[in-house]
C-alpha positions, -999 to +999 in steps of 0.1 A: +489-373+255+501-402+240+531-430+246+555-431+218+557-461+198+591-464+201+620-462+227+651-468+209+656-427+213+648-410+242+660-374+232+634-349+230+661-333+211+695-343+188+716-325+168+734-349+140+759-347+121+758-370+090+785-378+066+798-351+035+771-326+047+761-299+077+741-326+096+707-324+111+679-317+136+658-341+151+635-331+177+604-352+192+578-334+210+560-361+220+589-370+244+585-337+257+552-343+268+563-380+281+591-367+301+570-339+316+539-369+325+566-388+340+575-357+362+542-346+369+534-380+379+560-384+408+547-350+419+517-357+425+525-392+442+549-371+466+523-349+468+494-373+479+523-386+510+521-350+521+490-349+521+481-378+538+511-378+564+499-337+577+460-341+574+457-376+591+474-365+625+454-358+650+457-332+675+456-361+701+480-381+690+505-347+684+498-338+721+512-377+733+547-369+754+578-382+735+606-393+759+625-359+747+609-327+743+620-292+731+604-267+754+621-233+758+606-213+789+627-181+775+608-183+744+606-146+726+575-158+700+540-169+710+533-203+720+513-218+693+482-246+696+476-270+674+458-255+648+484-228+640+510-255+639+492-272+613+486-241+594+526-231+593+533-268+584+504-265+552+521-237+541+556-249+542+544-281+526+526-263+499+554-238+493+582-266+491+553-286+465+547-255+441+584-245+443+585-282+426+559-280+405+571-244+387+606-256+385+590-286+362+568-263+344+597-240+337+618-267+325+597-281+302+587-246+287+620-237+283+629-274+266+598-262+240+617-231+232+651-251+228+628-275+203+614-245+183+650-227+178+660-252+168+636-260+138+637-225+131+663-208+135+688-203+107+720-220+101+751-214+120+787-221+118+798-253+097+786-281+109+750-285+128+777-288+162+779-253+158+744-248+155+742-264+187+761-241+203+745-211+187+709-225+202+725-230+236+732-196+234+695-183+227+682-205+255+707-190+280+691-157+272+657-172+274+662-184+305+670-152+321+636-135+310+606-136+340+580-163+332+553-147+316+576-131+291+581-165+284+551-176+283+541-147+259+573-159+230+559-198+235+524-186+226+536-165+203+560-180+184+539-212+181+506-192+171+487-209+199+450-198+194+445-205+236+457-188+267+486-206+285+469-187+317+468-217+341+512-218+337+515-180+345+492-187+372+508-213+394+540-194+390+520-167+407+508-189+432+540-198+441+557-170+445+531-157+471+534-188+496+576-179+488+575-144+500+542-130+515+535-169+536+507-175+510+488-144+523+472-124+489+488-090+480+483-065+455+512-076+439+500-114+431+464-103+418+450-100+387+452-070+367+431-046+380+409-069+399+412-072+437+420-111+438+442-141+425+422-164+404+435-201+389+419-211+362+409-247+357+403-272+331+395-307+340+376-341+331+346-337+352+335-371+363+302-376+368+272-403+390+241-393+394+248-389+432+268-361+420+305-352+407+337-380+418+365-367+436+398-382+441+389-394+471+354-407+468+347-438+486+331-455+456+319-497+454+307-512+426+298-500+388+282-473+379+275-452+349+298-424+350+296-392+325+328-375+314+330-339+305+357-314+301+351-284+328+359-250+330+364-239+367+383-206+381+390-203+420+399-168+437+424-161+465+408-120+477+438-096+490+444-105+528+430-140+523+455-173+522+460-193+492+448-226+497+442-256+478+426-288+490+437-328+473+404-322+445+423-284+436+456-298+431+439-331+409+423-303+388+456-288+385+478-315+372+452-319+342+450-285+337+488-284+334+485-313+312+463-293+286+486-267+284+515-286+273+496-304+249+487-274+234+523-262+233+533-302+222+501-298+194+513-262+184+551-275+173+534-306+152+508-279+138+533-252+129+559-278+107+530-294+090+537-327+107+506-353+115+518-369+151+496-395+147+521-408+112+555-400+126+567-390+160+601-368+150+604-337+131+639-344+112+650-308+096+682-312+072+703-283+063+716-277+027+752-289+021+780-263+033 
């Protein structure tokens, strides 16, 4: 997605009112998709500290004595070693990082519907103040639906011609690290299948020593090749969901696509080239 050329106004959306008449809409979708990449960006730095901070301890350096210990001899739960400590501190970790990461992604679709009632919905009340008012009050009702019912009025209402999947999916992901400890049920798995799948779609980057990862030791130039990929990873029931620094790089782009999609959709469906002007201005016939 592209930077705006401007940054005079930073709404993604603004109701006006303008002088003798009902006032006007001007939303910016673009800014949308900059405010979401800003997000998105800071997540995945915070992310990356994580990352770093519980993979690069050492089960020898987590065994030196501090001057003050917490050892209870009464204890009532099973004395855990190393490697279960680090597996219950992943899991945290990755629950308090996707719990993030959906509230974002929530945000940001629900900001898309506010965008699209806006330019659609008809007029309210006398001045486009009240219009505001009556949008507020579809978006309060649209947040209270589950996500992919959202999802479903997003792709709908925009006539997207591709799946939004990769959004429904995350939320899924989240919600079994929340309440099942990131262990696969029934209940988080595809329909009728016996697993959770994530679908990806990423730029593949490519030597010819083989496919770059985010952190590939690499010196020197080389001739890289760029393609778009298509990759889906399954969680089976009973198995834990698990996604390693490369699974979570593949998921901010995939993410990424998505909103553009959504950002492309509202351009798309008011006949407005991005490329020539930024906002979508809608003005409302004298009262």
């Amino acid at each position: 997605m592209r930077k705006l050329s401007f940054m005079n106004n930073l709404e993604p959306l603004s109701y006006q009112l303008t002088t003798n008449s009902y006032g006007q809409v001007r939303a910016t979708p673009l800014l949308l998709a900059n405010i979401l990449n800003s997000k998105l960006e800071q997540w995945f730095q915070n992310y990356k500290y994580t990352y770093l901070a519980v993979n690069q301890l050492s089960e020898s350096e987590y065994k030196k004595s501090l001057q003050l210990e917490y050892n209870y001899s009464g204890r009532i739960l099973d004395l855990r070693d190393f490697s279960e400590i680090s597996s219950n501190v992943s899991t945290e970790v990755d629950l308090l990082n996707y719990h993030q990461l959906v509230k974002i992604v929530h945000e940001h679709i629900e900001l898309a519907y506010k965008i699209y009632s806006s330019l659609e919905e008809k007029k309210e009340g006398h001045t486009v103040l009240d219009f505001e008012k009556h949008i507020q009050s579809l978006c309060k009702g649209f947040h209270k639906k589950n996500f992919p019912t959202k999802l479903m009025i997003i792709k709908k209402d925009l006539r997207l011609p591709v799946s939004l999947d990769t959004l429904a999916q995350i939320n899924r992901v989240r919600n079994c690290l929340e309440h099942r400890a990131g262990i696969v049920s029934k209940e988080d798995c595809d329909n009728f299948e016996k697993y959770m799948s994530v679908k990806f779609r990423y730029p593949r980057i490519s030597l010819p020593g083989g496919e770059i990862s985010p952190t590939s030791d690499i010196k020197g130039k080389h001739l890289a090749e760029v393609n778009f990929t298509d990759e889906e990873k399954k969680f089976r029931i009973g198995n834990k969901v698990s996604f390693d620094f490369q699974d979570n790089a593949k998921l901010i782009f995939s993410l990424n696509i998505c909103f553009k999609e959504i950002v492309d959709g509202i351009y798309n469906l008011y006949n407005v080239n991005q490329e020539e002007t930024e906002a979508i201005i809608r003005e409302f016939k004298n009262v």
